[in-house]
N, C-alpha and C positions, 0 to 999 in steps of 0.2 A: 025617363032617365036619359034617356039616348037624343032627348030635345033639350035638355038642361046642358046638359054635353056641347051640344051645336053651337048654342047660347053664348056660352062662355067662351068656346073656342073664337066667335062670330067677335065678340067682347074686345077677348085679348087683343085680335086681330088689331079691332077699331082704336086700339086704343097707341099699341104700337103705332100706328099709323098717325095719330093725334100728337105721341110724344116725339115721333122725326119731324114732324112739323116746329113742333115745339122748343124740343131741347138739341144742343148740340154741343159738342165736344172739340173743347183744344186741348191740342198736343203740345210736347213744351218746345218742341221746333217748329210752332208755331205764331204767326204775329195773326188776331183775330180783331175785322170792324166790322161794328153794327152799325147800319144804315135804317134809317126812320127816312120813307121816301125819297132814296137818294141822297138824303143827309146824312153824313156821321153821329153820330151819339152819341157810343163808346168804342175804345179803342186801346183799352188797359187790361184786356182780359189775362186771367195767367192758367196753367194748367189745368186743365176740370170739365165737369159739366155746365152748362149755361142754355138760359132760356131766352129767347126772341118769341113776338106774337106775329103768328104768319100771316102771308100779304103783306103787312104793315111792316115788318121786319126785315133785311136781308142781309145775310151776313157774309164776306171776303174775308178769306184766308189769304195769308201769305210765307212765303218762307223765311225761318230768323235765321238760320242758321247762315256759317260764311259760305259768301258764294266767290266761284274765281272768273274772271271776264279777263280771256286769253288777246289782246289787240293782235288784228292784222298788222304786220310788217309795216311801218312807214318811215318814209327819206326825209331826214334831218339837216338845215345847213349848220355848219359850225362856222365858228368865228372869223377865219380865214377863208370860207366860201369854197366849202366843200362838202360836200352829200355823205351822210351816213345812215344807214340802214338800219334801226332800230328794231329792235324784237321785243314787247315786255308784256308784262297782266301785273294786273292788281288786283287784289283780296277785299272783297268788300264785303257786308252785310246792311240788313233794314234796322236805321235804333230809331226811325222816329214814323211810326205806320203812316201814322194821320196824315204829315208833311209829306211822307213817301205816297202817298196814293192821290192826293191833293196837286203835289208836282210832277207825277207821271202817272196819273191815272191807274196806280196800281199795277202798269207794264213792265215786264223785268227787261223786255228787248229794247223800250225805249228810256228806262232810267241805264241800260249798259251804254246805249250809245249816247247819253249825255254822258256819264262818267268816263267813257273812252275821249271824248272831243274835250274836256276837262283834261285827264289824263295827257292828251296829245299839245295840248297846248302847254302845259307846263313844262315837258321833254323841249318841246321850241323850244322855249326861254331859256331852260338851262342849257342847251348846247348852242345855242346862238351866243352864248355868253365864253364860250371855251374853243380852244384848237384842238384839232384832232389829237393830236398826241394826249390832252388832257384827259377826251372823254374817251379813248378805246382802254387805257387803264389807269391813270395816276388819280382821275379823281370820279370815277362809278361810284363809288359808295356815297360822295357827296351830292352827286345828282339824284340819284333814289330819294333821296331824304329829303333833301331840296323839294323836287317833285310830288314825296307822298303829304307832304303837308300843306304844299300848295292845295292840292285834290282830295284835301279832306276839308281844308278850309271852306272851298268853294259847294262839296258836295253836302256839307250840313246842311245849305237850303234845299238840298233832295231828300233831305229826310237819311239819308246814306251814310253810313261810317266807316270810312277808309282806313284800312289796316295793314297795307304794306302796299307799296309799289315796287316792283323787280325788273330789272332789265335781263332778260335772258341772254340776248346775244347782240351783238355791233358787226355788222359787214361793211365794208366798202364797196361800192358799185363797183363794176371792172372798170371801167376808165380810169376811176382813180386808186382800186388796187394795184393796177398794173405801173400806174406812176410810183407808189409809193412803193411798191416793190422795186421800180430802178433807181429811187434815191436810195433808198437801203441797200440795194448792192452796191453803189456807189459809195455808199459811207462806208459799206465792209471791205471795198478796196482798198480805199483810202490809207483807212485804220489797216488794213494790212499793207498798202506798202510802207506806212510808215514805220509799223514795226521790223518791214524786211529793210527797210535803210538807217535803222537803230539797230539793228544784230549786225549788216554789212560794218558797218560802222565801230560796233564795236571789235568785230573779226577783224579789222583792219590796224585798229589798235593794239588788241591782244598780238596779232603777227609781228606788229612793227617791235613790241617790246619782248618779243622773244626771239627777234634778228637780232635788235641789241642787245639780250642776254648771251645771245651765244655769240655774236661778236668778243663779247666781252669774255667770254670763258674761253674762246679761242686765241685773242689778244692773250688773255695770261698765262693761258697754257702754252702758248708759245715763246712766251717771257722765260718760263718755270724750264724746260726742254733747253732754250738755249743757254741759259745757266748752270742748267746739270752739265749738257755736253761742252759748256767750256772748262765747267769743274771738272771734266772728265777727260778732256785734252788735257789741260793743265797736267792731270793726277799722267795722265799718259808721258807727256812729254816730260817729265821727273822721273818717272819709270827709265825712262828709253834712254836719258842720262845719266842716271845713278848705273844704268846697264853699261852703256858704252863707257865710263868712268871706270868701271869695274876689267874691261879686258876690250882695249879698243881693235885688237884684232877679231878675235872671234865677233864681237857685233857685226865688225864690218863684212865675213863670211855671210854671214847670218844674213844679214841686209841684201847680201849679193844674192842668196839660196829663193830670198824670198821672190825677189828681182826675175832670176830665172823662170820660178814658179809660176810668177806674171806675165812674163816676156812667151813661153811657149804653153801656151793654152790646147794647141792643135796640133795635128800629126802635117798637117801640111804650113805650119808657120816658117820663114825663113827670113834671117835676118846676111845682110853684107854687111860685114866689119871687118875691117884690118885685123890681123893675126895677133897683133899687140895693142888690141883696144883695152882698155881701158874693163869695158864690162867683161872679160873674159879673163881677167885678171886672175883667177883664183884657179878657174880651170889651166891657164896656160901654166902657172907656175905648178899644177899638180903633175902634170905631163912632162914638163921639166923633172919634176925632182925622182917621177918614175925612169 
């Protein structure tokens, strides 16, 4: 019993061992060839189990799924002959095995570095074609596009299917950041002194025409002032006649009181007058008639 046991265990053994020789398994993330001494065969397998006869058989896996090839950093001329700093990757995947292992031996590090040197050459062309101003933002999203189709065109004979290209980032070298930074302050001088010699400008207007407004409100209010007070002389000097008309002696007391009034301000004022002047007319005849 305990030899029928062995038997079978000894069996199973042989046989698992026979069927990993044998049979083998794709995954659906994966791309599977069969090779017949170094030759291809089949290369359409899809999900499942499958058989190969060993020795005579060998099978390569690959990955299907998207892969991402991050590029090193490389300097760009642009159209006006000046260096920029590119940063990008692009999204690829294997759609065609047979071509993919055919044209790079089934290497992932040698089909990245042809699809980077594809990739790099396309970024030439497109920035070579534009000025800096274009490509740091007016037109990125034209050169991606530009670019991924280029590097899809080219990369179908790798077997390769290119699915985006991205520009992550644009720098300028310092020699010519530092330039462009001082034509842009330049330009923001500029544009600010011109805006401070368009406000002086118009402060200077605005002033001038509110000197002439108030010229002109003081011109007429001084029109308006000398009109009242000559209306008001006049109204006076009709007064002071309809008065003097009325009892030409008391006015002229009146006129004299007022005279006096004017005449001594001060405790120390002193006038010389003859005893029968004239201004003292009213005082002498009072002292008379006392």
């Amino acid at each position: 019993m305990n030899k029928s046991i062995s038997m079978l265990l000894v069996l199973a053994v042989l046989a698992a061992l026979v069927a990993s020789t044998i049979l083998f398994t794709v995954s659906e993330t994966e791309w599977a060839i069969k090779f017949k001494f170094g030759e291809i065969i089949k290369a359409d397998y899809g999900p499942g189990l499958n058989y190969k006869i060993p020795i005579i058989n060998t099978i390569k896996k690959y990955d299907k799924r998207i892969l991402t090839l991050d590029a090193t950093p490389e300097r760009f001329l642009t159209a006006e002959k000046k260096y920029v700093i590119v940063d990008s990757f692009v999204k690829w995947r294997v759609a065609d095995v047979s071509l993919y292992y055919t044209a790079t031996r089934g290497d992932e590090r040698t089909a990245a570095q042809r699809l980077t040197q594809i990739m790099k050459d396309g970024l030439r062309r497109e920035f070579g074609r534009r000025n800096l101003a274009d490509v740091v933002s007016a037109e990125r999203n034209v050169i991606m596009d530009a670019v991924r189709e280029q590097t899809q065109e080219v990369a179908k004979g790798l077997g390769i299917e290119v699915l985006d290209v991205r520009i992550k980032r644009i720098d300028l070298p310092e020699d010519v950041s530092n330039s462009v930074f001082a034509r842009m302050r330049a330009e923001r001088a500029r544009v600010a002194n011109d805006f401070r010699s368009r406000g002086r400008e118009a402060s200077e207007r605005i002033r001038a025409g509110a000197d002439r407004q108030a010229a002109v409100i003081m011109a007429d209010a001084y029109r308006d002032a000398q009109r009242i007070r000559g209306a008001g002389d006049a109204q006076s000097a009709d007064t002071y006649a309809q008065a003097y008309n009325a009892d030409e002696d008391f006015y002229s007391f009146y006129r004299s009181l007022q005279a006096y009034r004017t005449a001594f301000r001060g405790r120390d004022d002193l006038f010389v007058l003859e005893p029968d002047s004239e201004f003292f007319r009213y005082l002498g005849t009072a002292g008379r008639d006392e």
